[in-house]
C-alpha positions in Angstrom: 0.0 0.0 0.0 1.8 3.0 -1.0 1.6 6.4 1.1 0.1 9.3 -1.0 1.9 12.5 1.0 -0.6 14.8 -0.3 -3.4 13.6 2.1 -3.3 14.5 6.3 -3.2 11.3 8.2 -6.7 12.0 8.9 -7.9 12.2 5.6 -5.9 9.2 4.5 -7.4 6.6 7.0 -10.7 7.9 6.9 -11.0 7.2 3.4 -9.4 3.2 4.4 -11.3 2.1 7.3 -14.6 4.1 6.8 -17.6 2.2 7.8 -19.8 3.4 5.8 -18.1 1.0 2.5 -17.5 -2.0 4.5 -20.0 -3.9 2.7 -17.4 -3.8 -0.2 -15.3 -5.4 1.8 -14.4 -9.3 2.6 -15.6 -10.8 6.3 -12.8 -12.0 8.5 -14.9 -15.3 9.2 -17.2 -15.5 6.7 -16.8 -19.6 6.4 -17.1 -20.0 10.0 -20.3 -21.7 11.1 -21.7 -21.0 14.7 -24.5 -23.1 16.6 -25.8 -20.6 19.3 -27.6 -22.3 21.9 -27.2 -19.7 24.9 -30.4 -19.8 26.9 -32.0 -17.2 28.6 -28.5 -15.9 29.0 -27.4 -12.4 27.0 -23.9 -13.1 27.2 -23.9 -15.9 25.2 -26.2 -14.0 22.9 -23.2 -11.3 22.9 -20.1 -13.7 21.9 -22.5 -14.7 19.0 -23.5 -11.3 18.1 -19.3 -10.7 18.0 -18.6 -13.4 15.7 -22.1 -12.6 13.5 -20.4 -9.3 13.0 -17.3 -10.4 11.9 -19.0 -13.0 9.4 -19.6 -16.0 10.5 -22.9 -17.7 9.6 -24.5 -18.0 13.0 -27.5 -19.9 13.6 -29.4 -19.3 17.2 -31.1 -22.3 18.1 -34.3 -21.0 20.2 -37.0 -23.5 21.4 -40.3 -23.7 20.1 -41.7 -20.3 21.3 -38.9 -18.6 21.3 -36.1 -18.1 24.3 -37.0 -16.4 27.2 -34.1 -14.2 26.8 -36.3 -12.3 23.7 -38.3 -10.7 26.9 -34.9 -9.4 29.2 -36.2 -5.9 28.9 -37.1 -3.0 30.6 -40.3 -2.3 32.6 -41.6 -5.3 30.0 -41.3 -3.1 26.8 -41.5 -4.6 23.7 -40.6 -4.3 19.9 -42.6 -6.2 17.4 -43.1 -8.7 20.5 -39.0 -8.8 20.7 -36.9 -7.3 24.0 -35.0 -4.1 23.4 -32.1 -6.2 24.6 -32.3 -8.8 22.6 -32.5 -6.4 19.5 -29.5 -6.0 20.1 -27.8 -9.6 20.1 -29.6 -10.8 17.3 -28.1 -8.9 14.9 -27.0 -11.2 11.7 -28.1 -14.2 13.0 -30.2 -17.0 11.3 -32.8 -18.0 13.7 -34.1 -21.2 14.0 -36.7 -23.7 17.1 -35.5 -26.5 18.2 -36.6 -28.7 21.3 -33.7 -30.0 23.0 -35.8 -31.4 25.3 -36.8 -34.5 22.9 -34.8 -37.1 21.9 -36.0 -36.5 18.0 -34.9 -32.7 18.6 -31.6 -33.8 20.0 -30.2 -35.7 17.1 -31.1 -33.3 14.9 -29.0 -31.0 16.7 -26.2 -33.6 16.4 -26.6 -33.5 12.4 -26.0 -29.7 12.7 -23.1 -29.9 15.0 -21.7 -31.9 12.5 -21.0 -28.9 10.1 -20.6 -26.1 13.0 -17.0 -24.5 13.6 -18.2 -23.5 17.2 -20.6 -24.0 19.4 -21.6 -21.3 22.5 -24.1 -22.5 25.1 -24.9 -22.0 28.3 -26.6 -24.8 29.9 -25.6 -25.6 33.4 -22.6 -27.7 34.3 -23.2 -31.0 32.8 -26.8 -30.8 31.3 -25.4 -30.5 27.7 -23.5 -34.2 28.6 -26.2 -35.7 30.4 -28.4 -35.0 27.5 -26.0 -36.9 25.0 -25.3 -33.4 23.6 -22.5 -32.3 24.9 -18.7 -31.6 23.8 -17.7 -35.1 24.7 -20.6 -36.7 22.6 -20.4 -33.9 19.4 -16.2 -33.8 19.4 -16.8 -37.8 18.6 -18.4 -36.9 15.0 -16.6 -33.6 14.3 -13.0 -33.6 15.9 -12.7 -30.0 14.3 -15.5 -28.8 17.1 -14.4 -25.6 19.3 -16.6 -26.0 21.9 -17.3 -23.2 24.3 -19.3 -23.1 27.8 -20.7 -20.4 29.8 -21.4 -20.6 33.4 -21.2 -18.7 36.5 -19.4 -21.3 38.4 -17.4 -23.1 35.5 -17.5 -26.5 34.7 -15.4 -28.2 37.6 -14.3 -27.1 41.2 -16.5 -27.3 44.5 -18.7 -24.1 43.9 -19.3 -25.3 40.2 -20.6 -28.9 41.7 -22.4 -27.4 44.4 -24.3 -24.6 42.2 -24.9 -27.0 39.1 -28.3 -26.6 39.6 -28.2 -23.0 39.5 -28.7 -21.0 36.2 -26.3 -18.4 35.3 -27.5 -14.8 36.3 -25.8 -11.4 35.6 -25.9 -9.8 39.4 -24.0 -13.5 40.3 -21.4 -12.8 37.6 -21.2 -9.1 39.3 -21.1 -10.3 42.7 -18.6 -13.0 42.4 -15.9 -11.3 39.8 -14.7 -8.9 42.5 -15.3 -5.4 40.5 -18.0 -4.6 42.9 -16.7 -4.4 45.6 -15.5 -0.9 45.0 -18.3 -0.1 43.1 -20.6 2.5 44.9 -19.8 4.8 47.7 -16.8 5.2 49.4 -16.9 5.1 53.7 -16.1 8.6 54.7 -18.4 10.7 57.5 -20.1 12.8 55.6 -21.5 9.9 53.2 -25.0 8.6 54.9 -24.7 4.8 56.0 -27.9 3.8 53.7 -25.3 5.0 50.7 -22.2 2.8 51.9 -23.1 -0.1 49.9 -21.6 -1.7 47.0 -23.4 -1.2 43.6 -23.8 -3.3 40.5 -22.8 -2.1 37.0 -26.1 -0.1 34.7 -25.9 -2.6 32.5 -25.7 -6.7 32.1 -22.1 -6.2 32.8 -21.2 -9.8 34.0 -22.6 -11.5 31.2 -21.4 -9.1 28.2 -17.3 -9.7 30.3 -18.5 -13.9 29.7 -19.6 -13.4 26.0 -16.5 -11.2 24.8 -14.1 -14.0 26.5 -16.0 -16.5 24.8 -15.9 -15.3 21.2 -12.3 -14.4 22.2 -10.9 -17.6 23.3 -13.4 -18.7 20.0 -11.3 -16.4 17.8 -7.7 -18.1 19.3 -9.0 -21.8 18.6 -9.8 -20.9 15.3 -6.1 -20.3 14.9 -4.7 -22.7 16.9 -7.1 -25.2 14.8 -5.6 -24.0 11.4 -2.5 -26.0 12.6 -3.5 -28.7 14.6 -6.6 -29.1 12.9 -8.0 -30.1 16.6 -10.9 -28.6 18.3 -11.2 -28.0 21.8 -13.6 -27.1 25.1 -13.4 -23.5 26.3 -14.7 -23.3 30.0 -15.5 -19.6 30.4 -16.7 -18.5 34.0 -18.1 -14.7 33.8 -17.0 -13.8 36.9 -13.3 -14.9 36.0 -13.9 -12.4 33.2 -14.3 -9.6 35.3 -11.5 -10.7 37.4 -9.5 -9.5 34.4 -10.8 -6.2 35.0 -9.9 -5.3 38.8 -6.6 -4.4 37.5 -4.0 -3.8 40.5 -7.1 -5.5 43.1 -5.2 -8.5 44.1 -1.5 -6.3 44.1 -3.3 -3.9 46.4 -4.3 -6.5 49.0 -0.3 -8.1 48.3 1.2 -4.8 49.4 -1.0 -2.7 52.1 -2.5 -5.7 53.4 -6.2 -4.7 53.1 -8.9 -4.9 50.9 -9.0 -2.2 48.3 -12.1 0.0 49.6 -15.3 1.7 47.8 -13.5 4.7 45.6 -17.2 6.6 44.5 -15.8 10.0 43.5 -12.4 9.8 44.3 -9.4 7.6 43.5 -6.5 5.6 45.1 -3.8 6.2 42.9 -4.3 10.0 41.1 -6.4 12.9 42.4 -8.0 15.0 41.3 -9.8 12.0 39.0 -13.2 12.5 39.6 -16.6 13.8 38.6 -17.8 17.2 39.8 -21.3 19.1 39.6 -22.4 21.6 37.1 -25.3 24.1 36.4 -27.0 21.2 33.5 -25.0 17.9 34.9 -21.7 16.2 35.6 -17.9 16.4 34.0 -15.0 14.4 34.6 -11.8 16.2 35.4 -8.2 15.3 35.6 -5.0 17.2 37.2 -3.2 15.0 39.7 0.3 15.2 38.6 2.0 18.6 40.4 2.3 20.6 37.2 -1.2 19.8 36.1 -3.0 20.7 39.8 -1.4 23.8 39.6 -2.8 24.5 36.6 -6.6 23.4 37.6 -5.8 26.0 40.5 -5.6 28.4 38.2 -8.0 28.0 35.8 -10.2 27.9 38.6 -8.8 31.1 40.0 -7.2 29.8 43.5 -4.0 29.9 43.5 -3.7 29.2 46.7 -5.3 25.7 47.1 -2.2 24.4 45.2 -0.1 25.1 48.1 -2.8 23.7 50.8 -1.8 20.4 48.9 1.3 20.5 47.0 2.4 17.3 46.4 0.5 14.0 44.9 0.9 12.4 48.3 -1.2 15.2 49.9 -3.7 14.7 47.2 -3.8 11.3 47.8 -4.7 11.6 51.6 -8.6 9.8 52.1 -9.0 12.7 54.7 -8.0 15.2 51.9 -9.5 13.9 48.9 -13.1 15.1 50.1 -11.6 18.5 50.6 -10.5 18.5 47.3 -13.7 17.4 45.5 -15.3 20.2 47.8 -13.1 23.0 46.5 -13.3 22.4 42.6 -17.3 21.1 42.8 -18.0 24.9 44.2 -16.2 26.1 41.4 -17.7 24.0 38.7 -21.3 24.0 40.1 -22.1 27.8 39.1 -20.6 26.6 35.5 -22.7 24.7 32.6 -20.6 21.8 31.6 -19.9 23.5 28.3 -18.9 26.3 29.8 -16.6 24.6 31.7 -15.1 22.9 29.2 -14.7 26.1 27.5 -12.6 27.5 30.3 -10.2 24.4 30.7 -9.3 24.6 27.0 -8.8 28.1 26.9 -6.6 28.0 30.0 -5.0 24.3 28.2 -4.1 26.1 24.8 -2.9 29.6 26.2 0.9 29.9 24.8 1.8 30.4 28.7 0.2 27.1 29.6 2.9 24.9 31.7 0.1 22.4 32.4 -2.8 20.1 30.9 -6.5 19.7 32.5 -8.6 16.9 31.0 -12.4 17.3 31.3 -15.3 16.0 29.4 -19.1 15.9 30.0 -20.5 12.9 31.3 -22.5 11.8 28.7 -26.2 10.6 29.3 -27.1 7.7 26.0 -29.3 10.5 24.4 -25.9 12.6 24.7 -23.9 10.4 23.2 -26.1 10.5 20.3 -26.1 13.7 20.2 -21.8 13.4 19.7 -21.4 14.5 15.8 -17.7 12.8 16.5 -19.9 9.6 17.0 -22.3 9.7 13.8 -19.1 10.6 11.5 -17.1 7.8 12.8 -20.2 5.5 12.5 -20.8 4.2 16.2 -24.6 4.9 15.9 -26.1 4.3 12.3 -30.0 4.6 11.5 -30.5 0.8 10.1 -34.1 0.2 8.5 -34.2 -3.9 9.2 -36.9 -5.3 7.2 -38.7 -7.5 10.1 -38.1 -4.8 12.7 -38.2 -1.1 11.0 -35.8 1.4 11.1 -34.4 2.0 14.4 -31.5 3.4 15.9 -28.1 1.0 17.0 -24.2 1.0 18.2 -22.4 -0.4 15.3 -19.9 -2.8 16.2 -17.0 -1.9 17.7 -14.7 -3.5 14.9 -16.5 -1.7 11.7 -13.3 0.3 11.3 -10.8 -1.9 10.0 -9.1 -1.2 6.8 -9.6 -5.1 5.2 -12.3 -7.2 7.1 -14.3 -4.8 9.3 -17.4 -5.9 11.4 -21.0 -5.1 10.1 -24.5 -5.3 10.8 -26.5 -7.1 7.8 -30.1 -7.4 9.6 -30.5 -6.5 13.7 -32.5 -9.8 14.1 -34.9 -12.4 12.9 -38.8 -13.5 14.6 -38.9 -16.7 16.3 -38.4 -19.6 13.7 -37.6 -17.3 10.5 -35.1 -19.0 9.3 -36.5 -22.5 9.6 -37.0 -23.5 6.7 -33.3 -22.2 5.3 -31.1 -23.9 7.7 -32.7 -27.0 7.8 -32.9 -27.1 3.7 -29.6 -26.1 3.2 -27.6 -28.3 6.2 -29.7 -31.2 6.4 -32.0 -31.2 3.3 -35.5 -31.4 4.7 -38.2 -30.5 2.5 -42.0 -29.3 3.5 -43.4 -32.6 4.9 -40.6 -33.2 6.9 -40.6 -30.0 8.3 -44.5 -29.7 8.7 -44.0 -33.0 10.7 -41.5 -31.9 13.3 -43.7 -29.0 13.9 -46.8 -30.8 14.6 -44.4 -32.9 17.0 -43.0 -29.6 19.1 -39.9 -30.4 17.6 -39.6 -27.1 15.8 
């Protein structure tokens, strides 16, 4: 690829990795086949939805009825009869019913397995094998099989045995992967007891850390495969996940002895790193190194709080932190979060400047749509699907690659759409057939 100098950098790989022509391009796993049989479980939904977007031909293998996951949603609102978070984890997916719960339904399973590249499901520990459907059954007729797991507990140790029976919920995945724990609060005076309380994560944060492992340690058999030409099992606990993470957690307990602690506003490593009031909301702002405080003094026009804590030590003191946060939050209250930002980058590009402050609005998701940067770069895209309308969606993360990006072809599929495709085309059952398993329950 030769470099045309007459084009900025800016210009040059815009015009490379734009989303907007990646249908013009190759998919990095377009001859990749992927059963999804994740049930009532978003996470393996999510490490499908990862691989769907890079390519691969993923059928999600629902009951008859549909799972239950199509109804995780808030306050029980619908689309077309469809969650709005399964909207999102359908996307490019051929969607098929079968009932794994008969011994008919089962085998046929088996006949697909036979031409899948990977499997992701998330039954609990076991259930897959005792049904005669698991990895050590389906790696027996396709030795190719990559094989991956999802569970809260894992597949083998003394919690997985004693929670088989359990299914795999988010908030578990939360509680157990550590990152909670300084989620929320921190436990200084002036902070109400009721408030002093670990929190979870706004979202399904447990299960989204299990499905991006999953289609990750997916993604490395894949290679590893195009060697050995083996398959293997991938046992993926989220919690572990999250344990990934908790970056300097288990350090921190190493050296000082103690549990890390709730941080809420402030921070145990740089301050000021926090969030302070405005007039309309909430920025983040950053000036803990010496030079950089001393600028945030001045731009907020005291001076003389850099010397009531002049080093990063001071700074770092629990008793002083909520000092700090004081000081700058009754500056930055009687200022609208663009005006605020206004003042830092004046103060930030002045040719006398001898420090950087970092701020930014904390964006609300209406915001963030709101973020031209965001609709030029192709993170949000208006996609008119045609089972589901047009409606508004986060592209893929990947959609800005300059060979194979990521893309979103449909954002999902009704219950049992794609029935009469996948079974034609992998197992060659006509009308009748079809017709019959349905008056069975099969499909």
């Amino acid at each position: 690829m030769s470099i045309e100098k007459d084009k900025s950098w800016e210009e040059w790989i815009r015009e490379q990795d734009d989303p907007r022509y990646a249908h013009k391009k190759p998919e990095a796993l377009e001859d990749v086949v992927v059963l999804d049989v994740s049930r009532a479980h978003m996470g393996g939904c999510f490490g499908a939805s990862l691989l769907a977007e890079l390519g691969a031909f993923v059928i999600r293998i629902e009951p008859p009825g549909g799972d239950v996951a199509r109804k995780f949603t808030p306050f029980g609102m619908l689309h077309k009869d469809t969650g709005l978070g399964y909207l999102n984890e359908g996307r490019n997916k051929y969607h098929i019913t079968l009932n794994l719960d008969t011994e008919e339904g089962r085998e046929i399973y088996k006949d697909l397995a036979r031409y899948a590249d990977v499997i992701i499901e998330t039954f609990k520990p076991g259930v897959a094998d005792e049904m005669g459907i698991g990895y050590r059954q389906l790696s027996q007729v396709n030795p190719g099989l990559i094989y991956c797991a999802i569970h809260t507990y894992g597949q083998f140790g003394p919690e997985a045995e004693k929670n088989k029976t359990k299914p795999d919920y988010d908030i578990a995945d939360q509680a157990r992967g550590g990152i909670m724990a300084i989620t929320g609060e921190p436990d200084q005076p002036e902070i109400p007891d009721e408030c002093k309380v670990p929190t979870k994560e706004g979202n399904w944060m447990g299960w989204y850390a299990g499905g991006v492992w999953a289609a990750y340690g997916a993604l490395v058999a894949l290679i590893w495969r195009m060697e050995s030409g083996k398959g293997q099992f991938i046992d993926v606990a989220p919690p572990e996940g999250l344990l990934k993470y908790c970056d300097y957690h288990l350090q921190w307990y190493h050296q000082a002895k103690e549990l890390r602690p709730r941080i809420g506003p402030y921070d145990s490593a740089v301050f000021p790193y926090t969030f302070v009031k405005t007039k309309d909301g909430t920025n983040f702002i950053s000036g803990f190194s010496d030079v950089n405080w001393a600028h945030l003094c001045n731009i907020m026009g005291k001076p003389e709080v850099k010397d009531m804590f002049p080093t990063i030590f001071d700074r770092l003191n629990p008793e002083n932190q909520p000092k700090i946060h004081q000081i700058v939050e009754e500056w930055s209250k009687n200022l609208t979060s663009q005006e605020l930002t206004d003042r830092v980058m004046k103060f930030n590009l002045a040719p006398d400047a001898v420090g950087v402050v970092a701020t930014a609005k904390v964006n609300r998701p209406l915001d963030a749509l709101g973020e031209e940067n965001w609709w030029i770069r192709c993170a949000f895209a208006k996609f008119k699907d045609p089972d589901y309308g047009e409606l508004t969606i986060a592209n893929p993360a990947f959609n800005r690659m300059t060979e194979t990006p990521a893309r979103v072809k449909w954002l999902c599929r009704p219950v049992g759409a794609d029935n009469v495709l996948i079974f034609e085309k992998f197992l060659g059952y006509g009308p009748s057939k079809l017709e019959d398993l349905k008056s069975k329950g099969i499909i």
